[in-house]
C-alpha positions in Angstrom: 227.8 -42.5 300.4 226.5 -39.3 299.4 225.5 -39.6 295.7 226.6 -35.9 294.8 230.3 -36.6 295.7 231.4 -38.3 292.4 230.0 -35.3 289.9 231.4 -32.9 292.4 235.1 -34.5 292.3 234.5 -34.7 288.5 233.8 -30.9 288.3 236.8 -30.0 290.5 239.0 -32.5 288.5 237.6 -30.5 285.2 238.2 -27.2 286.7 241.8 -27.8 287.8 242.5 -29.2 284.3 241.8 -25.8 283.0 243.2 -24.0 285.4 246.8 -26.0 284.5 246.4 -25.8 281.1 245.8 -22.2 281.8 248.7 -21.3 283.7 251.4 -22.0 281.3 253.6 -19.6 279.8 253.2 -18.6 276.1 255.9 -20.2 273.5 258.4 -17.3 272.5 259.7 -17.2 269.1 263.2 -16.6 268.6 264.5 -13.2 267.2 266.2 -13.1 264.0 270.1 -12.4 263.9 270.7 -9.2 263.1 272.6 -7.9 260.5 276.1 -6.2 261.2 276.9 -2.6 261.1 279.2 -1.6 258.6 282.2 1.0 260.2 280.6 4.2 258.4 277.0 2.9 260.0 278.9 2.3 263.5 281.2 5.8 263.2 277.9 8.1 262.4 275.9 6.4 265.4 278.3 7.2 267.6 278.6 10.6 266.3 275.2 10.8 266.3 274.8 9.7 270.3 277.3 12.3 271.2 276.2 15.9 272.6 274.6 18.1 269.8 278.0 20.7 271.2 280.5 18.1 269.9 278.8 17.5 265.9 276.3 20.3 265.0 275.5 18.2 262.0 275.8 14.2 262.0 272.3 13.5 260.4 273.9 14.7 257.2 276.9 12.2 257.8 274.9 9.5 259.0 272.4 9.7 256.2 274.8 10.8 253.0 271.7 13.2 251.8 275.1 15.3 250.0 277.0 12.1 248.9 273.9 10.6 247.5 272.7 13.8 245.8 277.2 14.2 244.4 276.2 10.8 243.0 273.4 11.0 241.6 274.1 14.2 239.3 277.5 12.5 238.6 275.6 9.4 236.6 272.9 12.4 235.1 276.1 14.0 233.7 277.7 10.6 232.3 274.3 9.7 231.1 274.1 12.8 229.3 277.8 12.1 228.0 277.0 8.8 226.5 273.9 10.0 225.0 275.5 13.0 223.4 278.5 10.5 221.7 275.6 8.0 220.5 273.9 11.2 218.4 274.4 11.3 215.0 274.9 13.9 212.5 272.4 13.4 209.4 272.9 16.9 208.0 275.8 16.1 205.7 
């Protein structure tokens, strides 16, 4: 027997043991569930995928930039109203 054949087989064993271990896929991760789409959400998408011919303006819709900006100077004006009715008169 040739006394370099046992280090040899060791050193091929060793390499293919890398080589498997090697080879294997990577462990995916599961996504999280996404959340649902209200109907607005769904109604201004789809207005928003249509052709800019059929809705010249759906990023307004989609977004509520005017609703947002109606709401927001409706609660300044009721904050102003319930801070004007909490004043009080010390002049008499």
């Amino acid at each position: 027997m040739c006394p370099t054949r046992f280090p040899r087989l060791r050193v091929l064993a060793g390499a293919l043991l890398v080589a498997m271990s090697c080879a294997s896929a990577p462990k995916t991760f599961p996504s999280p569930p996404r959340m649902k789409d209200s109907a607005p959400e769904k109604v201004a998408a789809q207005r928003a995928a249509a052709p800019n011919s059929l809705q010249p303006d759906v990023s307004e819709d989609r977004w509520a930039i005017e609703a947002a900006r109606e709401r927001k100077r409706q609660q300044d004006v009721a904050a102003a109203r319930a801070k004007a009715d909490k004043a009080v008169d010390v002049t008499r």
